[in-house]
C-alpha positions as CSV (number, residue, x, y, z in Angstrom):
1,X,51.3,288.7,35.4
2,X,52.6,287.9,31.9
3,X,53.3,289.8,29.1
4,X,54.3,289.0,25.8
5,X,56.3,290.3,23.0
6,X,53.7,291.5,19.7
7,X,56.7,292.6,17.6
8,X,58.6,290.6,15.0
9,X,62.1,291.6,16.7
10,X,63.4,291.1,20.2
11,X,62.6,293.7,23.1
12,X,64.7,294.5,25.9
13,X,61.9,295.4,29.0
14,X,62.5,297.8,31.5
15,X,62.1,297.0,34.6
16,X,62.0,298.7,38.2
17,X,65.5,298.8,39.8
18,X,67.9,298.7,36.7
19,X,66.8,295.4,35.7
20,X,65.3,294.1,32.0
21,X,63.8,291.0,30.7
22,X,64.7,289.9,27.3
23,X,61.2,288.6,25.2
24,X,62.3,287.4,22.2
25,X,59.8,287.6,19.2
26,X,56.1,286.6,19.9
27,X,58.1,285.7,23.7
28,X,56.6,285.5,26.6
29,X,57.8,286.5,29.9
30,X,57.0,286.9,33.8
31,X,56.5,290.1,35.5
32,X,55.3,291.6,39.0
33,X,51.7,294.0,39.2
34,X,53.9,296.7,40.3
35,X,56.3,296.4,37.7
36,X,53.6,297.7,35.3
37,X,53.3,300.7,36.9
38,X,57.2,301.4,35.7
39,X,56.6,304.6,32.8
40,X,59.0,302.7,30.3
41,X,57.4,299.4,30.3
42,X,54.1,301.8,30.7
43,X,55.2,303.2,27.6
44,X,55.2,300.0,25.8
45,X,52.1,298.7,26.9
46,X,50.9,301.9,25.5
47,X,52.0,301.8,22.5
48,X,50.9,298.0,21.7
49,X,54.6,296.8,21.5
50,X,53.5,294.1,24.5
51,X,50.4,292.5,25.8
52,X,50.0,292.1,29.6
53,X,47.2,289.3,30.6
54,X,46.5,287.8,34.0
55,X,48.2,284.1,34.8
56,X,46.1,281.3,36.1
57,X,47.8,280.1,39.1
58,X,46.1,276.5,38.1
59,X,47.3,275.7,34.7
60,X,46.9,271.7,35.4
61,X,44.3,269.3,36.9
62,X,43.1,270.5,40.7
63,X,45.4,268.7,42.9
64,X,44.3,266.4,45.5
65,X,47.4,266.8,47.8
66,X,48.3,262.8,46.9
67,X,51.7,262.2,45.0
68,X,51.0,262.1,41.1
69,X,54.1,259.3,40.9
70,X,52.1,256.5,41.7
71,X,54.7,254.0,41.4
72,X,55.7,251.5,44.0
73,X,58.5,252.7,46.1
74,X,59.5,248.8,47.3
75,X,63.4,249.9,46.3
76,X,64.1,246.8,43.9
77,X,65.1,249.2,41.5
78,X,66.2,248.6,37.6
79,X,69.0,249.1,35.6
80,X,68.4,253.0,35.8
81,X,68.4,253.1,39.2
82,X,71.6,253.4,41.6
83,X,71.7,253.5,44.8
84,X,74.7,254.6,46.9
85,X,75.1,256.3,50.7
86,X,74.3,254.8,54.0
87,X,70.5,253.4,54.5
């Protein structure tokens, strides 16, 4: 889940277990399902302070399980590349 910061000014977020995420103004930010259920960042929610909206797991093209490098891998190498170590 992700949630994001609707106020002007940076928020501190509760979290389960002592911990907090720091959004800062219009900021977005990852959290857990369960960590919604938390009455401070409940209260938040609540009170329109932060947004919660469902990630899509597939943000880029469907993969095809092929490498997206494409290059050749014939190990001529350029000027960038430096190879070192036993082969």
């Amino acid at each position: 889940m992700e949630i994001r910061n609707l106020t002007p000014r940076p928020l501190k977020v509760p979290l389960p277990a002592g911990k907090r995420l720091f959004l800062s103004p219009k900021g977005k930010g990852q959290v857990a399902q369960k960590d919604l259920e938390h009455p401070p960042l409940k209260a938040l929610i609540d009170s329109g302070d932060v947004e919660v909206f469902e990630t899509g797991r597939n943000k880029g093209p469907a993969s095809d399980g092929k490498s997206g490098s494409g290059g050749s891998q014939d190990g001529g190498g350029g000027a960038g590349m430096r190879h070192t170590g036993d082969r």
